[in-house]
N, C-alpha and C positions, 0 to 999 in steps of 0.2 A: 521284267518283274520276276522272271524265274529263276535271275543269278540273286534278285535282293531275298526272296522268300527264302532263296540258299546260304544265306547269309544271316537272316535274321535267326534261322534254325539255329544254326552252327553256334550263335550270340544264345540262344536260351539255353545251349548244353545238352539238345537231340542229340541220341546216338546217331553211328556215321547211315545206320543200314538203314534207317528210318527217313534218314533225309536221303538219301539216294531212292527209295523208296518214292518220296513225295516230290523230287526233280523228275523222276521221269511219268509221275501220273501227271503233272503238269507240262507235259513238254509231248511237243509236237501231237495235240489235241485236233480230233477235226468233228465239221457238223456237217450236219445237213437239214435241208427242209423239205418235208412233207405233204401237199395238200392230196388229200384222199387216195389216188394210187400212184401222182407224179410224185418226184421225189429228185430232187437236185444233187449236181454230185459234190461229192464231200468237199469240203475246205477249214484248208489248215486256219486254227486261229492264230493271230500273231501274237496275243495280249489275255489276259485273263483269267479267271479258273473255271474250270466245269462244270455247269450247271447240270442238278439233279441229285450230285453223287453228296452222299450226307456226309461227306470230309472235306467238303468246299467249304461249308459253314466257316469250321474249325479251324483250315488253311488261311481263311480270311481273317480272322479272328487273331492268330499268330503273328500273320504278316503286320498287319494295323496295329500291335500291341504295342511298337514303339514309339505312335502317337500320344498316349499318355503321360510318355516320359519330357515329354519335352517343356522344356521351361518358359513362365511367361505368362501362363494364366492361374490363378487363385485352383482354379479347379477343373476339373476333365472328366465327362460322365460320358460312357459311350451306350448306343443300343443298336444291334444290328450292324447295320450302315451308317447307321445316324452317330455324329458326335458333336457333341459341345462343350464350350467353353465357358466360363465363368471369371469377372474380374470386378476387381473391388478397388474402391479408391475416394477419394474425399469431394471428385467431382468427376462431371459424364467425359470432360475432356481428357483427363488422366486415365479414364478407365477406357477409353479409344485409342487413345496414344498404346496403350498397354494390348489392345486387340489386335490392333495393326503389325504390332511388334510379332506379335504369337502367330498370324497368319502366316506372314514372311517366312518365320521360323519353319512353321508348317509345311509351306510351297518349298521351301529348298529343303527338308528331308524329305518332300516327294519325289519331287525331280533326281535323288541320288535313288531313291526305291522303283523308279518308274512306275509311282503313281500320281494320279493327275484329279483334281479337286473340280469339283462343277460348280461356278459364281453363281449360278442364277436358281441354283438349290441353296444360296446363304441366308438364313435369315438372322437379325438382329434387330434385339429390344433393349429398353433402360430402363432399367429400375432407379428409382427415385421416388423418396418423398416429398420432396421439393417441388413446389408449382410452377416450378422456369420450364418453358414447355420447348427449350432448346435439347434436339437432335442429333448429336455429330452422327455424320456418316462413317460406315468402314469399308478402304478397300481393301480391292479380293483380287489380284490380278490385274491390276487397273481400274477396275471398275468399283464407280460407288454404290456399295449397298447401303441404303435408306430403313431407320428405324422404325416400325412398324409399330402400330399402341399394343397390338397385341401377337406372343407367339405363342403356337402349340409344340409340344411337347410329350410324346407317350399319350394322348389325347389329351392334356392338362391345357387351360389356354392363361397364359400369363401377363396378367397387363402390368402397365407402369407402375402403379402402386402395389401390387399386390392384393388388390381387391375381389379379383375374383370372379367380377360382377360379369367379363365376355365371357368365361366360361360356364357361368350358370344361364345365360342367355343361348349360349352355343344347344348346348345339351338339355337344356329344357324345350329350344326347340326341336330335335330329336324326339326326344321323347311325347311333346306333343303330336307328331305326325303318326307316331305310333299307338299314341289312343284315337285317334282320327281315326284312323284304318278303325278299330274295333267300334266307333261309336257311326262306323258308317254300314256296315253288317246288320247294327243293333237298334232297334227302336224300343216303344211298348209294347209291341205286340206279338211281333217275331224275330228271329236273329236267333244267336246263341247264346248255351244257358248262362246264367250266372256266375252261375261258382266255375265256370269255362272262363267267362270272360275275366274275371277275377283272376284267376290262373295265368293267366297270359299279361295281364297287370304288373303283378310281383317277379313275373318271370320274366318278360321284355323289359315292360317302360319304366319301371322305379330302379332295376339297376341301372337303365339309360339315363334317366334324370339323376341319382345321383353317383356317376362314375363319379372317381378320384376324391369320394369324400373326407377321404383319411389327410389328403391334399390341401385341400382349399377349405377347410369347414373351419372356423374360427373359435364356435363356444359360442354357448350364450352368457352374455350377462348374470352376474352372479355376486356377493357380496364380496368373497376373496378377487375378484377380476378388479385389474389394472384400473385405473381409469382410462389411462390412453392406450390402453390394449384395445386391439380392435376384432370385434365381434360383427355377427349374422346382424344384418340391418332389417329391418322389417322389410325394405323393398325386396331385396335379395330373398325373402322370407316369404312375400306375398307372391312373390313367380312362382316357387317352388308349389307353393298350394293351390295355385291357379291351376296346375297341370293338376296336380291328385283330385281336384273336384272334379275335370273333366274324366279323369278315368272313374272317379263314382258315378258317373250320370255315363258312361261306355257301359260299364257293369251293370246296373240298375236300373229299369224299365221304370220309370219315374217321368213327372214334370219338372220341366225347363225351373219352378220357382219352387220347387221342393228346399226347405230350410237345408242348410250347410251343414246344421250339427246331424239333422238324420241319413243325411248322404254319406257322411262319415260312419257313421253307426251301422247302418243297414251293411254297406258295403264291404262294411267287415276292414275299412282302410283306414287307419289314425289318423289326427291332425299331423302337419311336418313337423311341428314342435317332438311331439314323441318319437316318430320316425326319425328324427335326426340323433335327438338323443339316445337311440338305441344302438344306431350306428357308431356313434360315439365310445358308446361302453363297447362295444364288439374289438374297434380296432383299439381301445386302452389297454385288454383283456389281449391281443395281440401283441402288443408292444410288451407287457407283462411274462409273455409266455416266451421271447425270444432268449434264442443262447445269450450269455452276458459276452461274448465274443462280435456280438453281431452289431454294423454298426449304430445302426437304431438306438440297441441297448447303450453302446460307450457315446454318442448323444447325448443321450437322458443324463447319463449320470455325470457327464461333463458339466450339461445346463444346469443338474441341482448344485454341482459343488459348487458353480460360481456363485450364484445364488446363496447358497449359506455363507461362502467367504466373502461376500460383500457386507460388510456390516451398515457401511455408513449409509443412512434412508436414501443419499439420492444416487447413489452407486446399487442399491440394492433394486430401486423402482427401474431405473434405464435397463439393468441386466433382469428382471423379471419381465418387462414387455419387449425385451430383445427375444427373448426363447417362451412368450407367452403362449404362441399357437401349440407347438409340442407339447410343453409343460403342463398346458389345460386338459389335452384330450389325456396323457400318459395318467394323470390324477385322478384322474375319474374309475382308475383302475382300485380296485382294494386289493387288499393283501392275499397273495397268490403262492403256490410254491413252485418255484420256476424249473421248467424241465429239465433235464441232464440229457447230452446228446453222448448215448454211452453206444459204442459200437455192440454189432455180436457178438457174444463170445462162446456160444454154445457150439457144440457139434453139428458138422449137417448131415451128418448118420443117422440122429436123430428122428425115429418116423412119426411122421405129423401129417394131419387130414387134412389139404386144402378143402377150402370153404366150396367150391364147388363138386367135392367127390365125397360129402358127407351128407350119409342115407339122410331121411327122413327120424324123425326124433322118436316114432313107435318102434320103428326098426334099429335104431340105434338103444334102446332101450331094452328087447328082447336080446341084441346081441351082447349087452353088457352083462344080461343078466346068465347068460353062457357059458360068457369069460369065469363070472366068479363062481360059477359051479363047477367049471375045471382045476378050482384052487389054482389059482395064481402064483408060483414062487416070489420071493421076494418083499416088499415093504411097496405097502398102497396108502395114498395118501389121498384123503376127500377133504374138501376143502367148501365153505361157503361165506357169503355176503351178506351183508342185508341195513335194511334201514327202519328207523322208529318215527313217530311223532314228533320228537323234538330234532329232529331232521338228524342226526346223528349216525354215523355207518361205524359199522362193527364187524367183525371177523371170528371164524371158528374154524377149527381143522380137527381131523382124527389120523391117527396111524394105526394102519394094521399090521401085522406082520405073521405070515401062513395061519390070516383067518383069524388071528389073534388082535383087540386092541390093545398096543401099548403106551400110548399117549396120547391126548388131546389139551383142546388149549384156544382159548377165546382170547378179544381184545377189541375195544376201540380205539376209532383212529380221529373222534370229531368230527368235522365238516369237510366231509368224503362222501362220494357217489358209492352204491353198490359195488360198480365195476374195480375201482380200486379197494375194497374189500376184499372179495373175491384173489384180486392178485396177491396182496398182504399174506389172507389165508392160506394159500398155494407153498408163499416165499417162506413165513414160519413153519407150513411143516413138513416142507421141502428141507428145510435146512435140520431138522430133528430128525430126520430120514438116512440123511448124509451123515450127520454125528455118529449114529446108532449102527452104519453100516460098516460093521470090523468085517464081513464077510465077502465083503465087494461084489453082494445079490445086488441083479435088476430095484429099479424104483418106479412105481408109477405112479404119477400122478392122475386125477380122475377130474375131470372139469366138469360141470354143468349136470353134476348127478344127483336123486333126490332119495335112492332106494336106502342109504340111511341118513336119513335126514334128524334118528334119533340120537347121532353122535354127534351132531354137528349145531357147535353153540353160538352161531351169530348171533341171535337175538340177545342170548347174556351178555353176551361183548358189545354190544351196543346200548345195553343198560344203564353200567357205571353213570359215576357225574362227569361232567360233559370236560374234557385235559385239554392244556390249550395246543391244539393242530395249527401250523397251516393250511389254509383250506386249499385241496389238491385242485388242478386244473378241470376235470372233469364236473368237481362242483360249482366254480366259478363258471364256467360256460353254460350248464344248467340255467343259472341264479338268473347271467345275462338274458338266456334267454328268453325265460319267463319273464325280467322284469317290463319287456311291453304289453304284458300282456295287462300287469297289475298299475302300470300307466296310462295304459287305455281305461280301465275301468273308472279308475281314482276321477280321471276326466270327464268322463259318464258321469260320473254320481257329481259333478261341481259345475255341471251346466244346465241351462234352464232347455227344458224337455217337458213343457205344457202335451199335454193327450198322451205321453208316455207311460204317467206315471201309473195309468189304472193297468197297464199292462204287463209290468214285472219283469220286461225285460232287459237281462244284462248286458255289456259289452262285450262280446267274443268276439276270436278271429279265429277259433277250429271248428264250434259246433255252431256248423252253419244251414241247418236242414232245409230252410225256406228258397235260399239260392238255388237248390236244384230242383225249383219248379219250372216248369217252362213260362217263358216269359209273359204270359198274356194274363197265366193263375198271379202269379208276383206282383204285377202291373196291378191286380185288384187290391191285392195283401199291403203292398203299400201305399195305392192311395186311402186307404180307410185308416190307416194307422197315420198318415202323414195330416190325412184331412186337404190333401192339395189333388184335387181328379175332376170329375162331373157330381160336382154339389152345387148345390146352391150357395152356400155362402162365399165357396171359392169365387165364382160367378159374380155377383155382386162386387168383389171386392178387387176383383182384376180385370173383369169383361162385361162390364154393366151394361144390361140391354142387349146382349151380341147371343145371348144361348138362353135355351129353355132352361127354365129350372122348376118342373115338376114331371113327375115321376108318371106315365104312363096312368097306374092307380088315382090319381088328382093330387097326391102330397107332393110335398118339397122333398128335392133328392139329398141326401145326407150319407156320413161313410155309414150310419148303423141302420139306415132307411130297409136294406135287404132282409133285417134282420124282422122289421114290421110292415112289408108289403104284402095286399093282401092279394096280391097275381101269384106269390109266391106257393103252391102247394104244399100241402099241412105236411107230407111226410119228411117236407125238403125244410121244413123250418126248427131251425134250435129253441129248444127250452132255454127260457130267460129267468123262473123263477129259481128259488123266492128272491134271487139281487139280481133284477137286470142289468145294470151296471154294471156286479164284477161278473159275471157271466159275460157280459160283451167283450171289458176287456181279457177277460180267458180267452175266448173264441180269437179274437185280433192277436193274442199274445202265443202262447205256445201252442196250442190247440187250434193251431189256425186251420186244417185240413175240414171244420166243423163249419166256417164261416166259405172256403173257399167251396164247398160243397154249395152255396147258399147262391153265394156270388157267381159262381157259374152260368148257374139257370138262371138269374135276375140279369148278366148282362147281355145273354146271347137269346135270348126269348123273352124280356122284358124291357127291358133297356136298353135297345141297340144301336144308340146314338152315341155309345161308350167309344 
């Protein structure tokens, strides 16, 4: 192995020192082994490279790179250790015939490298749309490797058709074991808080559930969609959501038959429908933002061009559901202005404040104020940002020069964040700094300063009428990001929410102040808002004859019952007039700390069958 590594160097154009360099790190290697103070005496390895040392990676890496050269398969993806192969063909037998050939190939450029391949590490799958549920096997050294329905991949799992459906099985179970763990800590009564357990939701199990979505997610159904393009099935669609209820019933100190729509509500967790489609926009918004270099990008624009140059409908339908999965998610993206991957080119003399050796903002603000009472030589430049109503960003700069203004200068940029404002502002009148400078004085620029905030004209620059921008990346990720939020809501407001409505309350997923009660307070808050706890009518309608349904005082127990029992003490009871009704739902709605004062003492001294 250490004459072919000397060889394949020599083949990539390493200089001589460097590979003399890396023949004798690998040559004549020894180990040994350790338990506690035994320790075995060294031995020479005969074979391999060195584990630990972070040049092995890269050694390995080198050596293997003439695996991909070799002829015989459609394609060659390598990771790590891991490599595969791809073949294409009009039938499973031609595309085996074609595997076998590339394995050989493979096995005799190892045997010249002295390297040696593991059979019983092979695996092999067929794709096919076709229902012939015929197999060919591949050998590997003799031996027949057998087609499997499904292989994993980077965690991706691949079945025959491309379906999907064992890896949304795979990893939905995953991530069901991982709201298991939280719903088995968590009851109504005790456990951890909510907005804990919620935390641990978005941060474990939803990226568990949906690893590799950018992969396997198809699009929903939609009026420009294919016919025979193929899309999220409801089955596919009903696992996914089977998991997200049990993390709302982890999170939420609720009953077993708490309605679906307020588990999602309370819990602060969307349906999958939204969750999916926001994911959707994130990685279109990704593929949008890559260099046009990259190959993702020359992808896309391979799948559009064919697509446009297909004129004829049935040439144009087969190449649109041929490239539908990419094409659907990259769509979803709007119009973006895509980044430029420009090296540095500035000085690193330069002095600049990393981010961790920069005082405090009082302190940096007394010292600025220092600076410019020593009169500064040279040209200062202030620069700001800002945004309007009609969401619009805008730029302002001043120039000084010894204390003097000599020019300033606004402008809007359209549909831009602050942040690239701010830079805009910097670059203009950074650039009139440099013009004006026949003396070759120092320049500073001044970031993040407000002490004259009376030169500086973002807000005019962001007045004008609105020029047509691309909108910069910072604003599209913005957009995305809030758009679940205005999804959640839109969904809110289009669903039936009987006892919600006297309540007033909206669909959030930030201001969530109720979740950080302790569980047993919440456990009250929601069974009165849900109507699903110890009432009577729940009673009746799920548990006839099996439980009391009156209240200590002789009434029937009800979620507003607390609010008119008369065990309850007069200073412990809420005013209801003059509207009982919107007063209650206030009390239950935002003002809940008025209702859980109530409920306290009604379920731990009155009620304590709760």
């Amino acid at each position: 192995m250490i004459i072919a590594l000397k060889k394949v160097n020599e083949k990539q154009g390493w200089p001589d020192f460097l590979i003399c360099w890396i023949y004798h790190f690998v040559s004549h290697r020894k180990a040994l082994v350790r338990f506690q103070d035994a320790k075995t005496e060294p031995a020479e390895l005969p074979c391999g490279l060195p584990q630990g040392s972070p040049i092995s990676p890269i050694l390995y890496l080198l050596a293997t790179t003439p695996i991909y050269s070799l002829p015989g398969a459609t394609e060659r993806y390598g990771y790590a250790d891991d490599t595969a192969m791809l073949f294409t063909g009009d039938s499973l037998e031609e595309t085996t015939a074609k595997a076998n050939a590339a394995i050989a190939a493979m096995e005799a450029w190892g045997q010249q490298g002295a390297f040696s391949f593991d059979p019983d590490k092979t695996e092999v799958t067929h794709f096919s749309r076709k229902r012939n549920r015929s197999s060919p096997a591949v050998c590997h050294q003799g031996q027949e490797v057998k087609a499997q329905k499904a292989m994993r991949w980077l965690g991706v799992w691949l079945d025959r058709r491309l379906t999907f459906s064992t890896h949304i099985d795979k990893w939905s179970l995953m991530a069901s074991k991982v709201v298991s763990q939280l719903r088995f800590v968590n009851n109504t009564v005790r456990g951890t808080s909510a907005v804990a357990a919620r935390r641990a939701v978005y941060a474990v199990a939803l990226p568990t559930l949906f690893y590799g979505l950018d992969t396997w997610f198809p699009g929903f159904p939609s009026e420009s969609t294919h016919r025979k393009a193929r899309t999220i099935t409801k089955t596919q669609l009903s696992k996914i959501q089977v998991i997200l209820n049990k993390a709302c019933h982890a999170v939420l100190p609720v009953w077993k038959t708490t309605p679906r729509v307020i588990l999602w509500k309370e819990a602060a967790i969307p349906p999958a429908e939204i969750i999916l489609k926001q994911h959707q926009a994130r990685t279109a918004l990704r593929y949008a933002m890559l260099d046009a270099a990259h190959p993702v990008s020359r992808r896309l624009r391979q799948a559009q061009h064919e697509v446009n140059q297909s004129n004829h409908p049935a040439i144009h339908g087969r190449t649109l559901q041929r490239h539908s999965r990419l094409l659907r998610t990259a769509a979803c993206a709007k119009e973006v202005e895509r980044p430029r991957l420009i090296p540095r080119r500035f000085n690193n003399s330069i002095p600049t404040e990393a981010a961790g050796n920069r005082p405090p903002k009082e302190t940096a603000v007394l010292q600025f104020q220092r600076w410019l009472e020593d009169k500064p030589p040279g040209y200062i430049v202030f620069r700001d940002g800002s945004k309007t109503e009609r969401d619009t960003a805008g730029y302002g700069f001043a120039v000084f020069h010894n204390r003097r203004l000599i020019n300033w200068g606004s402008g809007q940029l359209g549909r831009r964040e602050v942040f690239d404002a701010e830079i805009h502002g910097a670059l203009e009148g950074l650039q009139y700094a440099v013009l004006a400078n026949f003396a070759n004085e120092p320049i500073t620029v001044c970031m993040d300063n407000t002490s004259v905030i009376d030169y500086l004209l973002a807000k005019e620059g962001a007045k004008p009428p609105i020029q047509e921008h691309i909108p910069s990346v910072s604003y599209r990720r913005r957009q995305v990001k809030g758009q679940i939020a205005v999804d959640y809501q839109q969904w809110w407001q289009g669903v039936e929410r009987t006892g919600y409505l006297s309540l007033g309350l909206p669909a959030e997923l930030q201001k969530l102040p109720e979740l950080a009660l302790p569980r047993r307070l919440l456990g009250y808050l929601l069974a009165a808002r849900s109507h699903h706890g110890d009432f009577a009518d729940y009673h009746e309608r799920f548990h006839p004859g099996q439980a009391t349904l009156e209240c200590p005082c002789g009434r029937q127990k009800s979620p507003t019952h607390p609010f008119y029992c008369r065990k309850v003490p007069r200073h412990l009871r809420a005013r209801l007039t003059p509207d009982p009704e919107a007063a209650i739902g206030r009390f239950l709605g935002r003002s809940y700390k008025v209702y859980l004062r109530v409920a306290d003492f009604y379920y731990t001294k009155i009620n304590k069958r709760y």
